[in-house]
C-alpha positions in Angstrom: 0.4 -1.0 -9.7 2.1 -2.1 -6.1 5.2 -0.3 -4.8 7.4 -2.9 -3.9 10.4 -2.8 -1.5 13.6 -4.9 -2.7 17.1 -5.0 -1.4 17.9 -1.3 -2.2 14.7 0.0 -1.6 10.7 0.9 -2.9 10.3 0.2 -6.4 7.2 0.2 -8.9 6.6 -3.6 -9.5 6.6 -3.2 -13.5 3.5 -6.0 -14.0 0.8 -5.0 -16.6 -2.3 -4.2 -15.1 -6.0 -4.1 -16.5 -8.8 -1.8 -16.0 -9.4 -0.6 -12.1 -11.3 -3.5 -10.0 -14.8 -2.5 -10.3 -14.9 -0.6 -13.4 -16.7 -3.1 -15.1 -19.2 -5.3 -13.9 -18.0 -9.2 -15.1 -14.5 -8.3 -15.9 -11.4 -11.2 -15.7 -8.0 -9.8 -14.3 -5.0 -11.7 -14.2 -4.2 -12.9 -11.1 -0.1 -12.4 -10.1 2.1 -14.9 -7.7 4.7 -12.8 -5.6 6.9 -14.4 -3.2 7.7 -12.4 -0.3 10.5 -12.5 2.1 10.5 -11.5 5.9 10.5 -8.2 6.1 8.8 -7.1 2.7 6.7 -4.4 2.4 4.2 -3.3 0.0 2.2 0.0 -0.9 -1.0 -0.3 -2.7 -2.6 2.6 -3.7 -5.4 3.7 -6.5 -4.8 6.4 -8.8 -6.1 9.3 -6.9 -2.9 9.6 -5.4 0.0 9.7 -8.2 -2.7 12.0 -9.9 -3.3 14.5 -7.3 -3.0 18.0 -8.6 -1.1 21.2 -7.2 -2.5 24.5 -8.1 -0.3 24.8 -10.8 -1.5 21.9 -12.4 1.5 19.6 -11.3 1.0 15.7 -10.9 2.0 14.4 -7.2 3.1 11.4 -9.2 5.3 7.9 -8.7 8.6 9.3 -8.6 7.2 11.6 -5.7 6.1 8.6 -4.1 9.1 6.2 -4.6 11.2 9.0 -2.9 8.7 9.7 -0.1 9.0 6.4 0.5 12.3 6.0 0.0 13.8 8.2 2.4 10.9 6.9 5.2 12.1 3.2 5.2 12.4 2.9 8.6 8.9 3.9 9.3 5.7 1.7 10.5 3.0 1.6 8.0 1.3 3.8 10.1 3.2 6.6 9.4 4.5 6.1 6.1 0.6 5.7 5.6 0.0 9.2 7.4 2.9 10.8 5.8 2.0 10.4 2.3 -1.5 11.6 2.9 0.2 14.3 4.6 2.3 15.0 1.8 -0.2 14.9 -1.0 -2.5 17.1 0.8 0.8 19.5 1.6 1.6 19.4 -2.3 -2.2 20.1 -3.7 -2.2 23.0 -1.5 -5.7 25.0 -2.1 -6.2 22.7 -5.5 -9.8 20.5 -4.8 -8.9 17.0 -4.6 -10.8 15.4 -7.9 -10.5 11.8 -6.8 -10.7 8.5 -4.6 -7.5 8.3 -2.5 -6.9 4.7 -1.0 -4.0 3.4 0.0 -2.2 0.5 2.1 1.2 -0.2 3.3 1.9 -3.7 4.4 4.6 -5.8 6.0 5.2 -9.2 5.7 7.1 -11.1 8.4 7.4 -14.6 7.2 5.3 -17.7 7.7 4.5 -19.0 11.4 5.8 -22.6 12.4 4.9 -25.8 10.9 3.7 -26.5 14.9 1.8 -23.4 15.0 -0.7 -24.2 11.8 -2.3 -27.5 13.3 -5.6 -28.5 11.7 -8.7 -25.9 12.9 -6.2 -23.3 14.1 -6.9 -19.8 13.3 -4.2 -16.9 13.2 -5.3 -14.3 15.9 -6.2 -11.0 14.6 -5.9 -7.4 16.3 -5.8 -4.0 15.3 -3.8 -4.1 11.9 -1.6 -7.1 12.9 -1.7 -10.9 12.2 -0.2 -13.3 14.9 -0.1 -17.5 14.6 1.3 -19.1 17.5 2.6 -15.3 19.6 4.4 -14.5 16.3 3.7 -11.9 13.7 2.9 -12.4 10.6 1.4 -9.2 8.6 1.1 -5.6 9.3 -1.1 -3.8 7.7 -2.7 0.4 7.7 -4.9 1.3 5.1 -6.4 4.9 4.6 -9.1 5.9 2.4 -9.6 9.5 1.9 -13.0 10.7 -0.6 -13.2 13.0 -2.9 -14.4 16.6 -2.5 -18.0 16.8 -4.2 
């Protein structure tokens, strides 16, 4: 599931999901609309990282990660990007990590200018950022982290 910012904050966007992308070979998903205002940000992640383990056998889980979150809004997606991996490897301590970690924090900015999206055009692309006509559109970091063998 995506983390989801709204007016008071991150929250877990309550959709039902299917099976992980990949998982099996021919499967149909259900494809979701969202409509996103300036400013918007979303966390995708898989489920390596609610399901790291501590030593003591404790889940990093959601509620974890809403309040990492939470408490980090101001943050690029950089660093709320580097802090949660930061975090999850702080919280499993010595305890091997057991799975896939991806995740991706994004910002939406809103949509360019009717002038800006003539016919052929192409948004210009750099580093993790989108721009159409000098303005941004998206940022976006994205981290993946593989499992000890």
């Amino acid at each position: 599931p995506a983390i989801m910012t709204e007016r008071d904050g991150y929250t877990i966007d309550k959709v039902q999901h299917g099976p992980p992308i990949g998982f099996i070979p021919g499967m149909d998903f259900i494809e979701y609309d969202y409509s996103l205002k300036p400013g918007d940000r979303i966390f995708l992640y898989t489920d390596g990282l609610p399901e790291a383990k501590a030593v003591n056998g404790d889940r990093f889980g959601t509620d974890r990660m809403l309040e990492i979150l939470n408490s980090n809004r101001g943050k690029t997606n950089k660093e709320i990007v580097e802090l949660m991996k930061n975090r999850v490897f702080s919280f499993a301590g010595n305890e091997p990590q057991f799975d896939d970690i991806t995740m991706m924090s994004f910002t939406y900015y809103g949509q360019s200018k009717e002038e800006d999206r003539k016919e052929g055009t192409v948004p210009e692309t750099k580093e993790n950022e989108t721009k159409f006509g000098g303005i941004t559109l998206t940022e976006v970091t994205f981290e993946e982290i593989e499992a000890e063998e």
